[in-house]
VOTIRO-710615 format. One record per residue (C-alpha): residue number from 1; y, z, x; residue in one letter. Coordinates in steps of 0.05 Angstrom, whole numbers, plus 5000, padded with zeros to 4 digits. Layout:
{nr->NUM; v->Y; w->Z; u->X; rest->A}
...
END
This chain:
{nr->1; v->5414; w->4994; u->4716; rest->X}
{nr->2; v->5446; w->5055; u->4715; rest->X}
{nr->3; v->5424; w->5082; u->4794; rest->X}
{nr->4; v->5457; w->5054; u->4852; rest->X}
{nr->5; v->5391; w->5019; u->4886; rest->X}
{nr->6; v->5330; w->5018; u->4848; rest->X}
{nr->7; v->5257; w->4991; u->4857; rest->X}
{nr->8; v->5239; w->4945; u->4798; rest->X}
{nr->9; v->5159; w->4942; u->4793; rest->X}
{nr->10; v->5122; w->4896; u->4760; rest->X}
{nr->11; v->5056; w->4931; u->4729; rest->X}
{nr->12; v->5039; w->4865; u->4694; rest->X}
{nr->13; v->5040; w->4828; u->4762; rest->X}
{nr->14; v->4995; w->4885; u->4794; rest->X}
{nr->15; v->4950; w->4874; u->4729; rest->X}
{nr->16; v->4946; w->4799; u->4755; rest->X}
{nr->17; v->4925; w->4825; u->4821; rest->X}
{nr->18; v->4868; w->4860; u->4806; rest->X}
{nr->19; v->4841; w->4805; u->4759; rest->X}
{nr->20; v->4856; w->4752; u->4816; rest->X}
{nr->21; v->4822; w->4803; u->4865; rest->X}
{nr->22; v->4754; w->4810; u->4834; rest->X}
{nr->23; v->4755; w->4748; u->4817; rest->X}
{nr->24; v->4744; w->4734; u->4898; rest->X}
{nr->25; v->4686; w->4793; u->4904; rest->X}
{nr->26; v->4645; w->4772; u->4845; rest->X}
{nr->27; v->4589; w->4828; u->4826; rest->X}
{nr->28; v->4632; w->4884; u->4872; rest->X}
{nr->29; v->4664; w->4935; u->4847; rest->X}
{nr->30; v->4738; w->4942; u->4859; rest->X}
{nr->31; v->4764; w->5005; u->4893; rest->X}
{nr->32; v->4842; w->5002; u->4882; rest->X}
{nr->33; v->4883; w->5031; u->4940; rest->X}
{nr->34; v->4937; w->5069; u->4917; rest->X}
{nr->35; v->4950; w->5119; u->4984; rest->X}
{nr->36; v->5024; w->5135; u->5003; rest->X}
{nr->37; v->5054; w->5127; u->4936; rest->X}
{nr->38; v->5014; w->5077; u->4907; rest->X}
{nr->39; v->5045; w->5030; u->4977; rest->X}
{nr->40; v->5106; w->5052; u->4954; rest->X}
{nr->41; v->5112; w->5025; u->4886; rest->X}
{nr->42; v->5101; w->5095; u->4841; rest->X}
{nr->43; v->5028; w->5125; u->4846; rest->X}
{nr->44; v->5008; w->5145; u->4775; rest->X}
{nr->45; v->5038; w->5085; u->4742; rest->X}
{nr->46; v->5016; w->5035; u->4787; rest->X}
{nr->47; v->4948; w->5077; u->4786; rest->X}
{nr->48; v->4945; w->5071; u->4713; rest->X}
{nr->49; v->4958; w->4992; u->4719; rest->X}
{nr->50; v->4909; w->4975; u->4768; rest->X}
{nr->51; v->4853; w->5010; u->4725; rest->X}
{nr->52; v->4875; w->4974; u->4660; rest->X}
{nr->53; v->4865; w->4907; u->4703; rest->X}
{nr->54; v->4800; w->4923; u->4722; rest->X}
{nr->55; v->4790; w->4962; u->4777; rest->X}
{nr->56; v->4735; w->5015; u->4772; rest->X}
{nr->57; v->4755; w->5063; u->4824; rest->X}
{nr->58; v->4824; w->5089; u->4860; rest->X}
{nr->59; v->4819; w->5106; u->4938; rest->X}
{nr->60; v->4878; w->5156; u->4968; rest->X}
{nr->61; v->4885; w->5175; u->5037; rest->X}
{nr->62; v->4897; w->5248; u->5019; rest->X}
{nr->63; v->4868; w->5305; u->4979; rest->X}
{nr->64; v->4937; w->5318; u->4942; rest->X}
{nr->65; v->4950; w->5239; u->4930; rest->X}
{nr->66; v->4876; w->5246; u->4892; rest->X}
{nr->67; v->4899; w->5315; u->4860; rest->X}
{nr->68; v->4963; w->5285; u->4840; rest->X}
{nr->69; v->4936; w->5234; u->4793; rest->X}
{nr->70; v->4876; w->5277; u->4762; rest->X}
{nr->71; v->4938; w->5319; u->4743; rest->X}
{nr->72; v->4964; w->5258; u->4712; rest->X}
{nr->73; v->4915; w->5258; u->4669; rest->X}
{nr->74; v->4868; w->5201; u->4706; rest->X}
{nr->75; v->4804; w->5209; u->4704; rest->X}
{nr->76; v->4771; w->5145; u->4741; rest->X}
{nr->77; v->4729; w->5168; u->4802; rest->X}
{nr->78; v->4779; w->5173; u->4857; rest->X}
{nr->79; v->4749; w->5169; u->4943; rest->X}
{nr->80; v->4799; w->5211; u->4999; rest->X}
{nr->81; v->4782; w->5190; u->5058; rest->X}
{nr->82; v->4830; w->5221; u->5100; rest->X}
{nr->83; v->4810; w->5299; u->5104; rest->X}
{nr->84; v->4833; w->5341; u->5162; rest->X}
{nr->85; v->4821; w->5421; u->5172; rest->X}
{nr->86; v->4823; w->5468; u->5112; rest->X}
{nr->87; v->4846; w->5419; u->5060; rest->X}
{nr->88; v->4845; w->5443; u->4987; rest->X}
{nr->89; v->4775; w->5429; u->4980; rest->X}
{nr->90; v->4755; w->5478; u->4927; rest->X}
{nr->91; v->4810; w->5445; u->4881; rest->X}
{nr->92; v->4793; w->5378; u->4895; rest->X}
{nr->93; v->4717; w->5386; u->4880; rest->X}
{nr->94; v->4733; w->5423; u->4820; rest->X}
{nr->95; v->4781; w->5359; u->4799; rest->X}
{nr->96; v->4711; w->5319; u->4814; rest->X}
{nr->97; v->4744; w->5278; u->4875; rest->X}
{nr->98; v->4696; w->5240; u->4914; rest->X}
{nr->99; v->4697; w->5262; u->4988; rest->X}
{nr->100; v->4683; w->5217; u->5058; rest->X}
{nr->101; v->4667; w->5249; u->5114; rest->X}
{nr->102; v->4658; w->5228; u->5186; rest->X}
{nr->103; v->4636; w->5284; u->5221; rest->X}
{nr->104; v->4585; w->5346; u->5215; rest->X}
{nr->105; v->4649; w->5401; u->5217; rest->X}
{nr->106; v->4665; w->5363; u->5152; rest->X}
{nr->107; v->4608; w->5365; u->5118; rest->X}
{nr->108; v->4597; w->5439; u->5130; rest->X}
{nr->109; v->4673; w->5449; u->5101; rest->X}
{nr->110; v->4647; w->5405; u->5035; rest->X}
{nr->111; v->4592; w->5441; u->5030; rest->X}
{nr->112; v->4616; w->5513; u->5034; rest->X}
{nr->113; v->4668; w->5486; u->4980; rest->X}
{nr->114; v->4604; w->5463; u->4933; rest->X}
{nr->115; v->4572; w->5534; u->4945; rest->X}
{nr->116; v->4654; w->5564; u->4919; rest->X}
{nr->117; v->4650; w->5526; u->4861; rest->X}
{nr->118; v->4573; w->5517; u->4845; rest->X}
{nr->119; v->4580; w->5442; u->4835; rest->X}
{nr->120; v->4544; w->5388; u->4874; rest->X}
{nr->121; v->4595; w->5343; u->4911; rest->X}
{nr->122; v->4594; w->5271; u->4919; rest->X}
{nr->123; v->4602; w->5248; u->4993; rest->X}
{nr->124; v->4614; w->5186; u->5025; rest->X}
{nr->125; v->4593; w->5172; u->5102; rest->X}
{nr->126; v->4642; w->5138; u->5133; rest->X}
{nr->127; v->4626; w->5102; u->5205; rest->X}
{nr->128; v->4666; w->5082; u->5259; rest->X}
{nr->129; v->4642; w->5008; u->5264; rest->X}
{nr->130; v->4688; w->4979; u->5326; rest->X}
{nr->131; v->4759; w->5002; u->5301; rest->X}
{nr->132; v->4754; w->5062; u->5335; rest->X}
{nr->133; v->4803; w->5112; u->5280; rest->X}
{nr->134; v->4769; w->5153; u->5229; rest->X}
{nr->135; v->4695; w->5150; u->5219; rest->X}
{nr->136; v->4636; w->5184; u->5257; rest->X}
{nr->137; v->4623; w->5133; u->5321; rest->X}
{nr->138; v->4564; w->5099; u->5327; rest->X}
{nr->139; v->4529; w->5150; u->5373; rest->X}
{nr->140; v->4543; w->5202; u->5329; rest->X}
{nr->141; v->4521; w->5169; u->5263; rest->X}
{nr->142; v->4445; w->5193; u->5264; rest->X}
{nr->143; v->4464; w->5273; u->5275; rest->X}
{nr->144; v->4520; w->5257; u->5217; rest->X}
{nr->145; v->4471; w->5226; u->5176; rest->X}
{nr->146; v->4413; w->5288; u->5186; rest->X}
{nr->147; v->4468; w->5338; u->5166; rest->X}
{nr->148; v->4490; w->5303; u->5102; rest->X}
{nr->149; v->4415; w->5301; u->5083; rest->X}
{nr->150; v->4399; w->5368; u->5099; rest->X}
{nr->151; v->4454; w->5384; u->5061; rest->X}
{nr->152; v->4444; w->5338; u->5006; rest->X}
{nr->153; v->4366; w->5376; u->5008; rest->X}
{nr->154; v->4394; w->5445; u->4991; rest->X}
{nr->155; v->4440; w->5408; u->4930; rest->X}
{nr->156; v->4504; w->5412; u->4948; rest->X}
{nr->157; v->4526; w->5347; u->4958; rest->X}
{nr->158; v->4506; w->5280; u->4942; rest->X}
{nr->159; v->4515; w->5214; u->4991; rest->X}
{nr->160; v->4541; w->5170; u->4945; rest->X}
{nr->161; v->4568; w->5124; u->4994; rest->X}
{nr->162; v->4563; w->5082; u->5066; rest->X}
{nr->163; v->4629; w->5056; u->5088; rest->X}
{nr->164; v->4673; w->5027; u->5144; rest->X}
{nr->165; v->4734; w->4994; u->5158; rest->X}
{nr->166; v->4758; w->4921; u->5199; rest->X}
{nr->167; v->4809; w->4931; u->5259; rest->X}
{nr->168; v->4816; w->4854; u->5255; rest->X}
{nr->169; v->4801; w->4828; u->5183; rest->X}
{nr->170; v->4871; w->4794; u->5182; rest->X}
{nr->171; v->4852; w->4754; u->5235; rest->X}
{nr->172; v->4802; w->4695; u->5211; rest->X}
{nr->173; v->4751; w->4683; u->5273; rest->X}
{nr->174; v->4767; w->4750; u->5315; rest->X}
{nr->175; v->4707; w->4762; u->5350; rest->X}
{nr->176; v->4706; w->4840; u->5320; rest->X}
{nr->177; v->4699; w->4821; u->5259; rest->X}
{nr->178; v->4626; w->4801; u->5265; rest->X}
{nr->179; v->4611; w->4853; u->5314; rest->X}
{nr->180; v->4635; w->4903; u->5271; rest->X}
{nr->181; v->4593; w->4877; u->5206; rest->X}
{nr->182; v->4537; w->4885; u->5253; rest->X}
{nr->183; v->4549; w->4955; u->5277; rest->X}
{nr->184; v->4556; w->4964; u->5198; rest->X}
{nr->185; v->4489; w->4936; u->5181; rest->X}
{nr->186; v->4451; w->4968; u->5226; rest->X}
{nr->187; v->4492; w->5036; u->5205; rest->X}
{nr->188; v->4462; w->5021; u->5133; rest->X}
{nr->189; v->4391; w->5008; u->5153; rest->X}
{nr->190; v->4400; w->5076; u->5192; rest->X}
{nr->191; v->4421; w->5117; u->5149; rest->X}
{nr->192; v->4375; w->5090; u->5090; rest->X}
{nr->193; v->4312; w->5089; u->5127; rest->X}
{nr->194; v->4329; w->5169; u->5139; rest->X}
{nr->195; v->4323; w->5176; u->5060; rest->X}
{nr->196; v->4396; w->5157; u->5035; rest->X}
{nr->197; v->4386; w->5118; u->4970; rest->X}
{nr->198; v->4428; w->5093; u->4913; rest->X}
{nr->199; v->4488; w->5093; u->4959; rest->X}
{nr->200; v->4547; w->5042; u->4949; rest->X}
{nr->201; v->4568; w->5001; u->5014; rest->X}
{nr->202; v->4631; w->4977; u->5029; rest->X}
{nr->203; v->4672; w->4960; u->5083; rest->X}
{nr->204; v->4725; w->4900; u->5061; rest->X}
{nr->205; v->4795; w->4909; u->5049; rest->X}
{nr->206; v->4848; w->4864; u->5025; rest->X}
{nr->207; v->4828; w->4806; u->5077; rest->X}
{nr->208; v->4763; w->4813; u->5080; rest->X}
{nr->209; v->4760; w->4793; u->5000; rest->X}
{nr->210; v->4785; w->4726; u->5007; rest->X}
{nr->211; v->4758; w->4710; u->5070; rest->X}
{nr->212; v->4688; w->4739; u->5087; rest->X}
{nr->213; v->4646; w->4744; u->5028; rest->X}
{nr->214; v->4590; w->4770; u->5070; rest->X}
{nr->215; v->4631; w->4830; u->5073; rest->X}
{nr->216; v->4644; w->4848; u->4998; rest->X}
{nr->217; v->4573; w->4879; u->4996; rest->X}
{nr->218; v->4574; w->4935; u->4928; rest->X}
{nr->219; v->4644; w->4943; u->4924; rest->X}
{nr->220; v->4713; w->4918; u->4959; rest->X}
{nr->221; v->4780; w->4962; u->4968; rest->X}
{nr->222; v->4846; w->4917; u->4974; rest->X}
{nr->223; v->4902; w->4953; u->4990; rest->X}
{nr->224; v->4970; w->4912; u->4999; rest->X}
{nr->225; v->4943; w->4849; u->4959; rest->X}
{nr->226; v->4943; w->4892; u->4897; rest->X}
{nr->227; v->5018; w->4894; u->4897; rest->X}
{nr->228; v->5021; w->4822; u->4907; rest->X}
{nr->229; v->5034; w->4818; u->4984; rest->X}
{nr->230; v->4987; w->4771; u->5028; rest->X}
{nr->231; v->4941; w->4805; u->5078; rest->X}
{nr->232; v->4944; w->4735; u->5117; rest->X}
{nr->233; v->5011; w->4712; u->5110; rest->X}
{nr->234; v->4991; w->4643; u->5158; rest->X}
{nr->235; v->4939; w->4628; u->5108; rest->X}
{nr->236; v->4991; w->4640; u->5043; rest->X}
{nr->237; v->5000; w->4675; u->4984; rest->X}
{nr->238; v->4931; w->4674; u->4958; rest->X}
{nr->239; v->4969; w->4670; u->4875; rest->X}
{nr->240; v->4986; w->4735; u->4889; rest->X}
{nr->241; v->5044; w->4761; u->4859; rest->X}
{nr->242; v->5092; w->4805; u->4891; rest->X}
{nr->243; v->5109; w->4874; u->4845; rest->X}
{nr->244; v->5175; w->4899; u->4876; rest->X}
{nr->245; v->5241; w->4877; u->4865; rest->X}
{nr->246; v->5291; w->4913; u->4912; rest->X}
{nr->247; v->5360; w->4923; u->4875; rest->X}
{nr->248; v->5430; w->4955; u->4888; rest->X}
{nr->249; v->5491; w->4942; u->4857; rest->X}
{nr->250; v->5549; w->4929; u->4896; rest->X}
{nr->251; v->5587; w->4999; u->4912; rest->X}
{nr->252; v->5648; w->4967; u->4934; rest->X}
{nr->253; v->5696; w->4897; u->4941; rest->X}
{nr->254; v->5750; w->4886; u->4985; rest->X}
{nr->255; v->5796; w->4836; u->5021; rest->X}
{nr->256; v->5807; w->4846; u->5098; rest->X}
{nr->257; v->5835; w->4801; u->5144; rest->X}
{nr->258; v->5803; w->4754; u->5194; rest->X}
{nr->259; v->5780; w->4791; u->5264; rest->X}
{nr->260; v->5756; w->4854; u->5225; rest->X}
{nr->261; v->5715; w->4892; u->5260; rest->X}
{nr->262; v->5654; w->4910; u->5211; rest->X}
{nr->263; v->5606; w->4986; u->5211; rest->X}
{nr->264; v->5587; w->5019; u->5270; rest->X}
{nr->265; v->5601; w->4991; u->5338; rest->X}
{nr->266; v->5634; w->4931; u->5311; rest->X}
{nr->267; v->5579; w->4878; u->5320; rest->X}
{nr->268; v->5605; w->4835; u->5266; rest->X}
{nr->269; v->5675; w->4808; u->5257; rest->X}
{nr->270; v->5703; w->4770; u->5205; rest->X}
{nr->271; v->5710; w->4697; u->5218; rest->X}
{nr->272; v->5775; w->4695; u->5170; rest->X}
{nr->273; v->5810; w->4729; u->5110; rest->X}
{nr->274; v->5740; w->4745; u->5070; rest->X}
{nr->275; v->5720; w->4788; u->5023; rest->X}
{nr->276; v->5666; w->4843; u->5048; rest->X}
{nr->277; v->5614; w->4874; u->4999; rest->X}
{nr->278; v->5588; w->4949; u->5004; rest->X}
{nr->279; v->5509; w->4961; u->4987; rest->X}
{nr->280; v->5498; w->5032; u->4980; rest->X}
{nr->281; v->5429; w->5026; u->5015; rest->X}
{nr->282; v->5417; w->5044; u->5089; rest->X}
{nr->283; v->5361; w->5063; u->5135; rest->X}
{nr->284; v->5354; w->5129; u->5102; rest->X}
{nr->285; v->5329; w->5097; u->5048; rest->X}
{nr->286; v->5280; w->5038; u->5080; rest->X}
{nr->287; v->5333; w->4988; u->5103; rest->X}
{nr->288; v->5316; w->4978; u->5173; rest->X}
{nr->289; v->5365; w->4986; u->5225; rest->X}
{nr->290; v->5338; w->4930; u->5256; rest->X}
{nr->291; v->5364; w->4888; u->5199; rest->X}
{nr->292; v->5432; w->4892; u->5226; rest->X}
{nr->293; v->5470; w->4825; u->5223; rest->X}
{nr->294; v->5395; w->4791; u->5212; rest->X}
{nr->295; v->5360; w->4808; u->5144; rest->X}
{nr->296; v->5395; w->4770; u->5081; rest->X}
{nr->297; v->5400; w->4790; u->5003; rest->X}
{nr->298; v->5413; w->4750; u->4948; rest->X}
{nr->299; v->5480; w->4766; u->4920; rest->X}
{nr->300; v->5529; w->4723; u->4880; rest->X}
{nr->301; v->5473; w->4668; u->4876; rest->X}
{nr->302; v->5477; w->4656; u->4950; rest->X}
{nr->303; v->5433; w->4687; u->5001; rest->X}
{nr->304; v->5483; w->4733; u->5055; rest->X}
{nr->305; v->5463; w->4760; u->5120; rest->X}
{nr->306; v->5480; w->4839; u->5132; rest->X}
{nr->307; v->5544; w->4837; u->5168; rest->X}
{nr->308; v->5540; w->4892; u->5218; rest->X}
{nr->309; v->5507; w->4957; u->5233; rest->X}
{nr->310; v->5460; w->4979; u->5185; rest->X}
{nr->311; v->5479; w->5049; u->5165; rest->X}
{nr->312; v->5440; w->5112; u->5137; rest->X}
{nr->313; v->5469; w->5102; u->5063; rest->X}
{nr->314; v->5493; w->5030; u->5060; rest->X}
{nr->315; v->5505; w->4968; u->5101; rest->X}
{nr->316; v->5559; w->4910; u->5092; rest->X}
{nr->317; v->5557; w->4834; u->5061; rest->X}
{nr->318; v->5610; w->4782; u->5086; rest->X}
{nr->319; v->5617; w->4752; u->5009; rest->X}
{nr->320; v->5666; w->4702; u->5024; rest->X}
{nr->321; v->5722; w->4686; u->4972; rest->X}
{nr->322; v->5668; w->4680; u->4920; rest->X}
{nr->323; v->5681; w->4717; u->4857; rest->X}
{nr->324; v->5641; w->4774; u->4865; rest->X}
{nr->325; v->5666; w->4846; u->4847; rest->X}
{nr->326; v->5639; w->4916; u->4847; rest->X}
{nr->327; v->5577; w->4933; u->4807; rest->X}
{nr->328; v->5552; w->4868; u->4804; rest->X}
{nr->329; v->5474; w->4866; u->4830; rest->X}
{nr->330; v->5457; w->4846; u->4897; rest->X}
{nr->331; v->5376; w->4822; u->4908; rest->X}
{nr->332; v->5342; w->4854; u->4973; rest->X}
{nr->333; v->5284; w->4819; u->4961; rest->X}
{nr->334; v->5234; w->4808; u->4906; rest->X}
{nr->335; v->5182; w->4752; u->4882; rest->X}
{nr->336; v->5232; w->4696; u->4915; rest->X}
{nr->337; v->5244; w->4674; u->4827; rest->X}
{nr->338; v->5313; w->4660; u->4832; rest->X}
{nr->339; v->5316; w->4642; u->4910; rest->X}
{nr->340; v->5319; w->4717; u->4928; rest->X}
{nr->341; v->5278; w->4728; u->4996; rest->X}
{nr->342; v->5219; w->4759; u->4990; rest->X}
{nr->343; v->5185; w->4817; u->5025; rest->X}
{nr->344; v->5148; w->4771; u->5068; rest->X}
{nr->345; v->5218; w->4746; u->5103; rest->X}
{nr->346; v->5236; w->4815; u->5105; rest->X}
{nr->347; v->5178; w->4826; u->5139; rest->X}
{nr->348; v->5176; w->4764; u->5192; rest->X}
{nr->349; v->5247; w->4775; u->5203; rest->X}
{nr->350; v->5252; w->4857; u->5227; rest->X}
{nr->351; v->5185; w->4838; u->5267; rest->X}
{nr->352; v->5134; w->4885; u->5219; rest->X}
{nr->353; v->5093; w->4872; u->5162; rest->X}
{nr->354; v->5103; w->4884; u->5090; rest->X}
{nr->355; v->5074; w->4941; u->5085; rest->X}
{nr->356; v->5122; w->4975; u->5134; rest->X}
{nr->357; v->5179; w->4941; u->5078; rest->X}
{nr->358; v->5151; w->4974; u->5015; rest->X}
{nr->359; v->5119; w->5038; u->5027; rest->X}
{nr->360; v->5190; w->5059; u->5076; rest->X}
{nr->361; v->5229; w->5050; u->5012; rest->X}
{nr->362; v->5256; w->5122; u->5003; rest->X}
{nr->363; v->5251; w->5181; u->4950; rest->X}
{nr->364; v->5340; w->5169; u->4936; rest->X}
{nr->365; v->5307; w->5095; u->4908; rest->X}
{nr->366; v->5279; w->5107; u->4833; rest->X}
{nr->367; v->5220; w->5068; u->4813; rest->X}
{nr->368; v->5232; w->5026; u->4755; rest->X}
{nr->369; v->5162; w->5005; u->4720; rest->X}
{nr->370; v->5167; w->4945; u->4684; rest->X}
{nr->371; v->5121; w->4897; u->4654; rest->X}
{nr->372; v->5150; w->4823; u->4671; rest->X}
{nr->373; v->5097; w->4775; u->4690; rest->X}
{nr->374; v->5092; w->4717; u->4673; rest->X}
{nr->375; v->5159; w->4705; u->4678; rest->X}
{nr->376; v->5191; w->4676; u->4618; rest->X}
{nr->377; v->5268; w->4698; u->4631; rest->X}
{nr->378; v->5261; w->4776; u->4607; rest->X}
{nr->379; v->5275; w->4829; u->4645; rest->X}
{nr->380; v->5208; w->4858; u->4608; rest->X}
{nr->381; v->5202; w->4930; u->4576; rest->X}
{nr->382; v->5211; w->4994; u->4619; rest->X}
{nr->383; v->5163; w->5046; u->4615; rest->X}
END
């Protein structure tokens, strides 16, 4: 380790995660999410991993996340679904990205992008099934549906796809969750008695996979499970395993006296003569603020709680008078291997949910891709 923090990520464990995932959505293809920096565990590699595991297709939220990894050199069909005025949509039909539209302005950007380019563009119709965020709404889904196939009629684009996404998935037995696989069927029916054919549905994400198989329909799109964190937490882990280790070596040891006052505003003090540790990792790069005297590492084989204010570029660890000195490693959290906590206790204990934990890790925090899992003792090969 020669950075003072970095992100240690596990592509064999996000491998595992795809095999474990379509091993729940049997005859569906798998649609990897890999949006805001692949969750924030490195977007091309962990890209690149998910395919080799068997997913068939990536999803991004933006145009440039999609553009990023055809410039990477990966070629697997690749959905944005997140498109807002005068995107680079020349480039990204030229780079053969798949499209989703909710509403007719959209459609008339895609297609004036086909006629640029003279190529035919692939198009999926994305409603707004009871979540009420991106999608056309249900009233609007007939005029949405005419214009793609009027559209589709003069060759410019194809509808390739019918899609929708749960408010309340993580939630077993919400009431939405049936209304909105309703709304969804009779969006479907819709739109294919109108004359769409051949197009994929979809409409489950990470929770929906392991627990509504009604919902896995042609294809499924986790998101968070593929990097080995539950969507359910209540219900477990699922055998997921969890791809990022959090790491910083210690910056600094020292001896101060009992009654020290520690970081900003004093809100720890030393109980006696202790040692204090400094972790050169603070909210500017992910750490919470709200972790202040309440989130705990692993360091010197014992879990610590942060002593005092979280800072913007490190926080403080009350070590004790065990021997631990400067530049040994310190364990934010990880796959909980060697009693480190885990993202999920990160999670339940700043009040969010992992996916607040991994993709706030910041740019200063170098992502280390490793392949570990199973675990047999290595540290495993960096790539």
């Amino acid at each position: 380790m020669l950075t003072p923090a970095e992100a240690r990520v596990d592509l064999a464990a996000i491998r595992h995660n795809i095999g474990l995932l379509a091993a729940n959505a049997p005859g569906a293809e798998l649609l990897a999410a890999v949006k805001a920096d692949a969750y924030g565990h490195g977007l091309v590699a962990c890209a690149q991993a998910a395919l080799e595991g068997g997913a068939t297709r990536l999803g991004t939220a933006y145009v440039r996340e999609a553009l990023e990894l055809r410039a990477a050199g990966v070629t697997a069909p690749i959905l944005a679904w997140i498109i807002p005025p005068g995107e680079p949509l020349d480039e990204a039909v030229r780079q053969d990205i798949e499209l989703s539209a909710g509403a007719d302005w959209l459609i008339d950007e895609i297609a004036a992008a086909a006629r640029a380019t003279g190529k035919t563009v692939p198009v999926q119709l994305k409603v707004d099934s009871g979540m009420s965020r991106g999608g056309a709404p249900v009233a609007a889904w007939g005029a949405l549906v005419d214009r793609a196939l009027a559209v589709q009629a003069e060759g410019l684009i194809k509808v390739t796809g019918l899609w929708s996404h749960f408010a309340c998935a993580d939630i077993p037995g919400h009431p939405s969750i049936d209304a909105q696989l309703a709304a969804f069927e009779d969006a479907v029916k819709h739109a294919e008695q109108a004359g769409v054919s051949g197009a994929i549905r979809h409409i489950a994400n990470s929770a929906a996979i392991f627990t509504l198989p009604q919902a896995r329909y042609d294809l499924v799109r986790p998101g968070i499970a593929v990097y080995g964190l539950s969507p359910i937490p209540e219900l477990g882990d699922f055998d997921l395993v969890p791809a990022m280790t959090l790491v910083a070596r210690l910056a600094m040891v020292k001896r101060v006296p009992a009654g020290s006052g520690v970081s900003y505003g004093h809100l720890y003090h030393t109980e006696r003569e202790t040692t204090l540790g400094l972790v050169p990792l603070g909210y500017a790069d992910g750490i919470m603020r709200a972790g202040t005297n309440r989130a705990e590492v692993l360091a010197g084989g014992r879990r610590r709680r942060v002593a005092g204010r979280v800072c913007m570029d490190q926080f403080t660890l009350d070590l004790g008078d065990d021997p631990v000195t400067t530049g040994d490693e310190v364990i934010l959290f990880g796959p909980g291997y060697e009693n480190e906590p885990t993202c999920q206790e990160w999670a339940d204990s700043l009040g969010t949910i992992t996916h607040e934990i991994v993709t706030g890790i910041g740019s200063r925090v170098p992502r280390v891709h490793l392949n570990v899992w199973p675990r047999d003792g290595r540290r495993g090969d960096r790539q």
